[in-house]
MARVEX-13336 format. One record per residue: x, y, z of N, C-alpha, C in turn; residue in three letters; residue number from 1. Coordinates in Angstrom, 3 decimals, always signed. Layout:
BEGIN
n_px, n_py, n_pz, ca_px, ca_py, ca_pz, c_px, c_py, c_pz, guti, kepa
X, Y, Z, X, Y, Z, X, Y, Z, Ala, NUM
...
END
This chain:
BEGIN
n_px, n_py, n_pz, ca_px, ca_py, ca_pz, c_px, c_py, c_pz, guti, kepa
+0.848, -1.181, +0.000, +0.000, +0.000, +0.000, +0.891, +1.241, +0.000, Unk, 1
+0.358, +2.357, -0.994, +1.546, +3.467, -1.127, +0.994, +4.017, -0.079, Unk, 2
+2.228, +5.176, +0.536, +2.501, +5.544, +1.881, +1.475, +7.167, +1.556, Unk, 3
+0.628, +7.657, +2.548, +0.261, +9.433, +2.494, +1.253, +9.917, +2.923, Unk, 4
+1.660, +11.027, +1.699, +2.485, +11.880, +2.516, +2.099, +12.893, +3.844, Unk, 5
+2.864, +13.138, +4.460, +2.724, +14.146, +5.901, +2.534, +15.307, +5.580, Unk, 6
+1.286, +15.675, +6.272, +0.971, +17.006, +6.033, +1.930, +18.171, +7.209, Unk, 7
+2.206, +19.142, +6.180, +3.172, +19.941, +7.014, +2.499, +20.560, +8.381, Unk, 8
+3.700, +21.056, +9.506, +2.432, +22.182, +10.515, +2.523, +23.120, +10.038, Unk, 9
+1.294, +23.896, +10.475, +0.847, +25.022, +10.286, +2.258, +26.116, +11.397, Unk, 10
+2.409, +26.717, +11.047, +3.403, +27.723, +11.617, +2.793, +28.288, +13.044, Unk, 11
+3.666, +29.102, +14.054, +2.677, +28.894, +15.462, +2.187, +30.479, +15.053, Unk, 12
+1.017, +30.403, +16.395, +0.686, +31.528, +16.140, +1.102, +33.553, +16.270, Unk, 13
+1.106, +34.112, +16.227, +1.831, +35.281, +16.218, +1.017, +36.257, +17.160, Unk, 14
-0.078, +35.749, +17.704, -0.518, +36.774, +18.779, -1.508, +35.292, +19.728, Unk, 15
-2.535, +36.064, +20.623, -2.929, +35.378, +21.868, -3.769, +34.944, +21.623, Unk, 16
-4.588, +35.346, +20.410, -6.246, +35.616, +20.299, -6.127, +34.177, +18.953, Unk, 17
-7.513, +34.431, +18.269, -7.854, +32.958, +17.261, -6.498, +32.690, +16.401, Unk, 18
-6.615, +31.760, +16.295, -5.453, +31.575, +14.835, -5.929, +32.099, +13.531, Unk, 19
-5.564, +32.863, +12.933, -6.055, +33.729, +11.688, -5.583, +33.086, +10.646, Unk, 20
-6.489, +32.733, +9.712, -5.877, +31.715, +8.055, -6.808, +32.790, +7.412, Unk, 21
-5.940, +33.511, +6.344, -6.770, +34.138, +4.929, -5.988, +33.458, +3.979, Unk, 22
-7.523, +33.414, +2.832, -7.220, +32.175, +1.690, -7.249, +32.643, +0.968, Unk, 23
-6.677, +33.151, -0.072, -6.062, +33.990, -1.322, -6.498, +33.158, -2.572, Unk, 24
-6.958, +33.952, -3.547, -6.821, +33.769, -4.574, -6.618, +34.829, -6.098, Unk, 25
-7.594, +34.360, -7.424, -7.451, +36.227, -8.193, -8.507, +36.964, -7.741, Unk, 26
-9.565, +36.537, -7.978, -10.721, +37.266, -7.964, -11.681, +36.914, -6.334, Unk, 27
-11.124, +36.064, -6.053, -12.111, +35.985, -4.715, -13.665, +35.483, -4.814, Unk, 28
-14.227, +35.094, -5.580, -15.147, +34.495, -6.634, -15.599, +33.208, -6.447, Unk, 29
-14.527, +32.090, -6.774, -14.301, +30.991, -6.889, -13.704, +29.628, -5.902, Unk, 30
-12.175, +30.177, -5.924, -11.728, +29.121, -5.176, -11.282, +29.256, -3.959, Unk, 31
-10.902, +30.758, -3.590, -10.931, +30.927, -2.409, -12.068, +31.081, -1.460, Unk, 32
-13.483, +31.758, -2.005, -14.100, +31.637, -1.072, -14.944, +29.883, -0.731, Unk, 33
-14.912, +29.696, -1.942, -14.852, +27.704, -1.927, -14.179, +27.166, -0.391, Unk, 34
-13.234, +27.606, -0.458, -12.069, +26.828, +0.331, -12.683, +27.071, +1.999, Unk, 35
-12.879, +28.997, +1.862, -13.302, +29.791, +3.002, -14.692, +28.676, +3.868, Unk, 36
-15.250, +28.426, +2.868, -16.985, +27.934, +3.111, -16.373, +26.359, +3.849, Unk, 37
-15.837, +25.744, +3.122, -15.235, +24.195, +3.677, -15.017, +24.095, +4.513, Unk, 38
-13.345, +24.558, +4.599, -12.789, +25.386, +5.837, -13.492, +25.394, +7.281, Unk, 39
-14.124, +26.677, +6.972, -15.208, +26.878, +7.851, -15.929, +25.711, +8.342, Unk, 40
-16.296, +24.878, +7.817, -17.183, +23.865, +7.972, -16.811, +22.698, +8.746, Unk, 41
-15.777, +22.345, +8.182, -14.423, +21.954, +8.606, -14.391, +22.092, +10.009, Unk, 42
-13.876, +23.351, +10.526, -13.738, +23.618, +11.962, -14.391, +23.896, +12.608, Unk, 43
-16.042, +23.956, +12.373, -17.462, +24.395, +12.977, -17.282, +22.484, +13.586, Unk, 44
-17.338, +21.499, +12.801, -17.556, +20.054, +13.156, -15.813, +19.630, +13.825, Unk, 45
-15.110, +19.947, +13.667, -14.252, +19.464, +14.944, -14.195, +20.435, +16.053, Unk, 46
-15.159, +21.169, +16.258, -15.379, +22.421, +18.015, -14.065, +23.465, +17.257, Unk, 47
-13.387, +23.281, +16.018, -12.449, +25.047, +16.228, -12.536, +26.308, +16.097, Unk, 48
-14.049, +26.212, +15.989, -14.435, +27.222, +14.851, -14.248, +28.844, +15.735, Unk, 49
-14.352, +28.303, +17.267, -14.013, +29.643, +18.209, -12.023, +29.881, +18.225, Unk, 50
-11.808, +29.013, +17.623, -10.218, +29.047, +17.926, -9.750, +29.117, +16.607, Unk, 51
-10.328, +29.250, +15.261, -9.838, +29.691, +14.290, -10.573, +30.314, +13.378, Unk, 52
-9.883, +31.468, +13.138, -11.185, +32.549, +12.320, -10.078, +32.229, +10.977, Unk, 53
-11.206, +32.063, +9.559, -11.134, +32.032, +8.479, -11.808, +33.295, +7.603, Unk, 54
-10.716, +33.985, +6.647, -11.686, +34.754, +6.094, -10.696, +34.478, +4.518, Unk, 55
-11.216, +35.401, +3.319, -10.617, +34.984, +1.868, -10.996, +36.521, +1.009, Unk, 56
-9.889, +36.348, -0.123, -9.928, +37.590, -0.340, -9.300, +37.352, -2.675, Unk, 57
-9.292, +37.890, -2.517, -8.823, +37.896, -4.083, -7.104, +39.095, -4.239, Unk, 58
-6.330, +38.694, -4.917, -5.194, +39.514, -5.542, -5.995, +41.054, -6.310, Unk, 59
-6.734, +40.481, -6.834, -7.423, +41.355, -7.653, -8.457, +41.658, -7.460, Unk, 60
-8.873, +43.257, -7.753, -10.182, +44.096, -7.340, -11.742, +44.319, -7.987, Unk, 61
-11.189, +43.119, -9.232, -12.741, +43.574, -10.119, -13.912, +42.963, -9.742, Unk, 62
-13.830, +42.188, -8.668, -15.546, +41.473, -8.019, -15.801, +42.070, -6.760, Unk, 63
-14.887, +43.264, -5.847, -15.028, +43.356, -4.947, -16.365, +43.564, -4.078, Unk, 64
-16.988, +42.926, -3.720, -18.218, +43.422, -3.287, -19.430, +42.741, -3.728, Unk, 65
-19.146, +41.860, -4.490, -19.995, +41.067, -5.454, -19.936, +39.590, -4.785, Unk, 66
-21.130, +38.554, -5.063, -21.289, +37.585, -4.689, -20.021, +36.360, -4.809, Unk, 67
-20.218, +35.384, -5.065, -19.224, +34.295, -5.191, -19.865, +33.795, -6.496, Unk, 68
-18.703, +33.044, -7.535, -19.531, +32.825, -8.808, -20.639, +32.021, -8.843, Unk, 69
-21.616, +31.981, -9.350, -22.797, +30.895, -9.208, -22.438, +29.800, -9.260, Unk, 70
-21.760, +29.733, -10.018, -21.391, +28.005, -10.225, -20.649, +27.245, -9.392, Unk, 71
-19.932, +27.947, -8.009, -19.018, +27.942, -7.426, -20.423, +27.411, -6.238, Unk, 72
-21.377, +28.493, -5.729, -22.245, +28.392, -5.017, -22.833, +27.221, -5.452, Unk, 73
-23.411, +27.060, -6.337, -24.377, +25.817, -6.806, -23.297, +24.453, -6.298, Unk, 74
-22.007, +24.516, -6.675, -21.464, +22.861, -6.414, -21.346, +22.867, -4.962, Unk, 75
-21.293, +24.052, -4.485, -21.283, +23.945, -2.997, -22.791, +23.542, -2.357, Unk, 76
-23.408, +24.239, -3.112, -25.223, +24.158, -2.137, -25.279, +22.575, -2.643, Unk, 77
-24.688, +22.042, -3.644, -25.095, +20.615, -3.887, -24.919, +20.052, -2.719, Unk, 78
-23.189, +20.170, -2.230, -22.589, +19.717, -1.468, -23.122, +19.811, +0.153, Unk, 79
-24.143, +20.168, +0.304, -24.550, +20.580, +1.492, -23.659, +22.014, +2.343, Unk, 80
-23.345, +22.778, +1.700, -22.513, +23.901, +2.195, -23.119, +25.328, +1.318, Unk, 81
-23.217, +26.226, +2.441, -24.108, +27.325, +1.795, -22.856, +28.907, +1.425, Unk, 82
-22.901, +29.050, +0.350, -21.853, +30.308, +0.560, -22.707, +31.675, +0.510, Unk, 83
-24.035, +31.365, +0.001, -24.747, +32.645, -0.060, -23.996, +34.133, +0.492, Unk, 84
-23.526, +34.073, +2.045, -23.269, +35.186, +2.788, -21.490, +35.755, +2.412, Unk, 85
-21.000, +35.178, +1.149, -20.114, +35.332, +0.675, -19.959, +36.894, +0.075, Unk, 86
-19.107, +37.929, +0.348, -18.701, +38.878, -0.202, -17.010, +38.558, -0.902, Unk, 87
-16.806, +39.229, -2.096, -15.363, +39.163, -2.775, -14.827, +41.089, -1.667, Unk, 88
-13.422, +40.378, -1.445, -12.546, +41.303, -0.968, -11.380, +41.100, -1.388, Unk, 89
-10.264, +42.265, -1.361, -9.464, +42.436, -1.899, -8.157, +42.276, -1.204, Unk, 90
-6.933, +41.444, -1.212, -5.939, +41.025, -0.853, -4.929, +42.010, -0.694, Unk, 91
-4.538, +43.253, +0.980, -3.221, +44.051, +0.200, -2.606, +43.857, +1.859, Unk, 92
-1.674, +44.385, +2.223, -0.491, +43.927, +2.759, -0.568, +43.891, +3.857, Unk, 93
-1.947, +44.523, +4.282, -2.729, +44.241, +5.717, -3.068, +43.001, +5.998, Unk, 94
-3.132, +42.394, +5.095, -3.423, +40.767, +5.444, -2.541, +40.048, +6.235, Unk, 95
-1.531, +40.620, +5.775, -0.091, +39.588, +6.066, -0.342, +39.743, +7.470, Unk, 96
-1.203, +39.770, +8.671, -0.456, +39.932, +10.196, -1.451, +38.774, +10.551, Unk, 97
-2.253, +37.673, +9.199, -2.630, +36.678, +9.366, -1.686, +35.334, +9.680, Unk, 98
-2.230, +34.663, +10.775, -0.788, +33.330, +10.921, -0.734, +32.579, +9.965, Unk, 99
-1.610, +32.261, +8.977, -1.000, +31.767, +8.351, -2.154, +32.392, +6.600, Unk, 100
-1.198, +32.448, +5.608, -1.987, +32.934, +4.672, -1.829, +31.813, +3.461, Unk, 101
-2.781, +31.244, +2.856, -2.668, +29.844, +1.527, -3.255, +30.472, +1.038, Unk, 102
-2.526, +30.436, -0.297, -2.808, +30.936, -1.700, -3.345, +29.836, -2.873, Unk, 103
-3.940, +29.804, -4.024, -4.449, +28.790, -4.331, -3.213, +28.745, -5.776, Unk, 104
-2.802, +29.508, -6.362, -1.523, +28.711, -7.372, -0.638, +30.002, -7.171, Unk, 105
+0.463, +29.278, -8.189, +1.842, +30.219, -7.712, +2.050, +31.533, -8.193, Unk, 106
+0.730, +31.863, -8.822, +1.182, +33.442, -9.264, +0.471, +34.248, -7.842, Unk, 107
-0.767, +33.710, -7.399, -1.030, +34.491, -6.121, +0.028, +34.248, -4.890, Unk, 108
+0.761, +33.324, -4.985, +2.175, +33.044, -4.376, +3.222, +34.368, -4.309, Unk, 109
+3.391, +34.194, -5.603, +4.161, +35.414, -5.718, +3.252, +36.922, -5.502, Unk, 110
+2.480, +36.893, -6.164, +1.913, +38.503, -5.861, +1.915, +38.691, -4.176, Unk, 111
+1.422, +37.591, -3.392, +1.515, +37.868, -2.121, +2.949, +37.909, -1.431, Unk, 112
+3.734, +37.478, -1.905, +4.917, +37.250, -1.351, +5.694, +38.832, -1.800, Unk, 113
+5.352, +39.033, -2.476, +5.637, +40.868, -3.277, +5.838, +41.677, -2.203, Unk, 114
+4.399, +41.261, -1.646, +3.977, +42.663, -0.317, +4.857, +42.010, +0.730, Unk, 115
+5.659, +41.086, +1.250, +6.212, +40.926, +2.371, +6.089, +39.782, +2.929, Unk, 116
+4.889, +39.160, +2.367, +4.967, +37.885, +2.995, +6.221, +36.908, +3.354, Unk, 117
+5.736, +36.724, +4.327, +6.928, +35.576, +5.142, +6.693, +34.219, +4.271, Unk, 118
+7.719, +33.409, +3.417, +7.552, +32.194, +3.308, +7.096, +30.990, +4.202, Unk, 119
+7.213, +31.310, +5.425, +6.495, +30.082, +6.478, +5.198, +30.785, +6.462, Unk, 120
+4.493, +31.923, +6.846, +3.316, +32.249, +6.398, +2.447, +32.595, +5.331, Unk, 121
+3.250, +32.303, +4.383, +2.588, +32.389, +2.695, +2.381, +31.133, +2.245, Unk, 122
+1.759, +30.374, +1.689, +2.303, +29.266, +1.148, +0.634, +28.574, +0.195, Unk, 123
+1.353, +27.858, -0.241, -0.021, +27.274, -1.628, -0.944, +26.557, -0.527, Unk, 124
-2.118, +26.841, -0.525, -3.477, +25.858, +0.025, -2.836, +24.368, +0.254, Unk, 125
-2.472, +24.071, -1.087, -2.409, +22.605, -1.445, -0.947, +22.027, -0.273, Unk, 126
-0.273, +22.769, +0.025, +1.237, +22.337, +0.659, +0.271, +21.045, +1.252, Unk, 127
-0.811, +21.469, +1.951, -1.605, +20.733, +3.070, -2.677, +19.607, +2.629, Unk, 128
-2.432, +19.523, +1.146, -3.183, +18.283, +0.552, -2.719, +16.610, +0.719, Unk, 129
-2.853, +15.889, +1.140, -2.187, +14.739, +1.948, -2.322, +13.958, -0.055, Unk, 130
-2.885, +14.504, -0.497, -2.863, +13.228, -2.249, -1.836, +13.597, -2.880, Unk, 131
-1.661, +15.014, -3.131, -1.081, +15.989, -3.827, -0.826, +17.198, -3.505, Unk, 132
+0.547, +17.099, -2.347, +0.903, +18.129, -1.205, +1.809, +19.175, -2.992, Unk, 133
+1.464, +20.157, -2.474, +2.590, +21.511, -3.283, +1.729, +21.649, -4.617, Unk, 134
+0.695, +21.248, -4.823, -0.148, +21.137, -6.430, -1.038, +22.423, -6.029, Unk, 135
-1.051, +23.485, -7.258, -2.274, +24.254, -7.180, -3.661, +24.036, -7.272, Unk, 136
-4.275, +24.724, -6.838, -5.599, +24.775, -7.405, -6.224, +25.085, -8.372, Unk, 137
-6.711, +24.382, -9.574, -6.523, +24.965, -10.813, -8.000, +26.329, -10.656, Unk, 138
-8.072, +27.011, -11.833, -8.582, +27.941, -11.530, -10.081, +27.142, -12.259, Unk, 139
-10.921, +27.084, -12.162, -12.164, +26.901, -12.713, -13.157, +28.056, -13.422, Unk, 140
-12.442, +29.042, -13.398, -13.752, +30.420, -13.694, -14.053, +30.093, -15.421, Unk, 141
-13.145, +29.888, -16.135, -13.395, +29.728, -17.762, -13.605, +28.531, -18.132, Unk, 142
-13.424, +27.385, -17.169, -13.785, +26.123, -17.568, -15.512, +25.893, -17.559, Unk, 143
-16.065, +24.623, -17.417, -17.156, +23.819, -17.041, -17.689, +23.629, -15.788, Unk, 144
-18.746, +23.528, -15.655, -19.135, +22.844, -14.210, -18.126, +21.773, -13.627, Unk, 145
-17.631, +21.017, -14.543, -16.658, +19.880, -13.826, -15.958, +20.755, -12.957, Unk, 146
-14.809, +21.650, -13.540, -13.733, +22.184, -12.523, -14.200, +22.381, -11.700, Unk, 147
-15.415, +22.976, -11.098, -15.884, +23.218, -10.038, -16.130, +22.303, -8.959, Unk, 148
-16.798, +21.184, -9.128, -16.531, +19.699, -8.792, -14.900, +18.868, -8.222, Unk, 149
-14.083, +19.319, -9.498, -12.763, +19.088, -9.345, -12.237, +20.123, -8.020, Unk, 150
-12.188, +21.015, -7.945, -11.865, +22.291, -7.239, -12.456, +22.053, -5.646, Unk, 151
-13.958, +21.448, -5.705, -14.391, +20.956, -4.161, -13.711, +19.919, -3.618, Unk, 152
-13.256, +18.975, -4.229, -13.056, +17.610, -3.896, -11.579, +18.241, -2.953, Unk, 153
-10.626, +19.106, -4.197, -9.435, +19.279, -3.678, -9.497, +19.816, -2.517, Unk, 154
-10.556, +20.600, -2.117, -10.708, +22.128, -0.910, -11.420, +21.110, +0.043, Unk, 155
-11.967, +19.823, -0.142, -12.422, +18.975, +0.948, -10.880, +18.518, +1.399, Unk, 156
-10.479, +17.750, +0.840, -9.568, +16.513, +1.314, -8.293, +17.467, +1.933, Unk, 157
-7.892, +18.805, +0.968, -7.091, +19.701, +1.675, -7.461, +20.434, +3.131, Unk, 158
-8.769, +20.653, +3.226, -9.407, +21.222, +5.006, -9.041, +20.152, +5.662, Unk, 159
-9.467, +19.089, +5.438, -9.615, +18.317, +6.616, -8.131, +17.790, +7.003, Unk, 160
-7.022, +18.222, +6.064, -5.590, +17.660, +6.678, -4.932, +18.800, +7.519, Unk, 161
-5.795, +19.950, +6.948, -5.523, +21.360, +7.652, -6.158, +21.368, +8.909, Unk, 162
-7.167, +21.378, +8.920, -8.556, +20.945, +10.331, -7.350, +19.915, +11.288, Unk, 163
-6.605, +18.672, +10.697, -5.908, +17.771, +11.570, -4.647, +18.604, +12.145, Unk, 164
-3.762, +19.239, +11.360, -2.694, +19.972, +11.859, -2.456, +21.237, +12.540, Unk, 165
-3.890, +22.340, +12.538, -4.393, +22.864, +13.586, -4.412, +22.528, +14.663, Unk, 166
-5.263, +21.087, +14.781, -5.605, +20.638, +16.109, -4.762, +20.424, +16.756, Unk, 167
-3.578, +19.903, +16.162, -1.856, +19.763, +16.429, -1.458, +20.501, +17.204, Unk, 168
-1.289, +21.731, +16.263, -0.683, +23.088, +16.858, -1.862, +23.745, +18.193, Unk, 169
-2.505, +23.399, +17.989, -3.779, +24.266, +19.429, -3.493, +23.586, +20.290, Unk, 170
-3.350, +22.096, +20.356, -3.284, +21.440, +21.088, -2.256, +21.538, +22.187, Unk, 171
-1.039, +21.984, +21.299, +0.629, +22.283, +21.716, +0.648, +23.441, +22.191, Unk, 172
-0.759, +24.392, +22.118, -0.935, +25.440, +22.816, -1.440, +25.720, +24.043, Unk, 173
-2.020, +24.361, +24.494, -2.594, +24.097, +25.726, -3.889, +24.767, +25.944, Unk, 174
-4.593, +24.512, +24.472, -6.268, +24.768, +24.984, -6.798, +23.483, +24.696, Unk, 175
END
């Protein structure tokens, strides 16, 4: 039986209060707030949800304020996960005093890493994918309904190795 690779830790935290994760992407639309909604969901069902605040944002400013893409919502409402209360926001260097910030491929890598980001606190979503640790998230906005499908599966199996290595690090925090 082939071996799962080890999901990395999450870096410790940088102040007293929740552990802060913002999830980056271009537009804020799609796959980050995807991830945001999981995520979330994620740590509402293992009790973290008071010990880790999740929020998501886009590189780029042209949806700011605007819903999440429909199609993005629909594979989610399939999925039993509601993003309705989703707003797009915009990614700038105020973010960075988040503990840890995942980006979904390597150009929001770099754009975030531009403004200052710390390499132990910058890093691709996926580092934390136990199938396919360091793989982006492909972007789905110009594709099909599939990518979107494709894009949940990854933002499931990636939370819940994230959801495990949290619990790690909180744990080592003595709550």
């Amino acid at each position: 039986m082939p071996s799962v690779p080890s999901v990395p830790a999450v870096p410790p935290p940088t102040g007293s209060g929740p552990y802060r994760i913002a999830l980056v992407c271009l537009g804020n639309i799609c796959r980050s707030p995807m991830a945001h909604v999981v995520l979330g969901s994620a740590l509402e069902a293992a009790g973290l949800a008071d010990e880790v605040e999740v929020s998501s944002s886009g590189t780029g400013g042209w949806h700011v304020g605007g819903p999440m893409d429909e199609r993005a919502a629909a594979v989610l409402l399939g999925a039993g996960y509601d993003g309705s209360a989703h707003r797009a926001r915009q990614f700038d260097a105020g973010w960075l005093d988040h503990d840890l910030v995942l980006v979904m491929d390597e150009v929001n890598l770099r754009d975030v890493r531009a403004l200052g980001g710390e390499p132990e606190r910058v890093r691709l979503f996926r580092d934390f994918d136990p199938v396919d640790p360091g793989g982006e998230v492909p972007d789905p906005y110009y594709g099909g309904q599939d990518g979107f499908g494709e894009v949940l599966a990854m933002v499931e199996r990636t939370s819940a190795a994230l959801v495990a290595a949290l619990r790690d690090a909180l744990t080592g925090r003595g709550r």
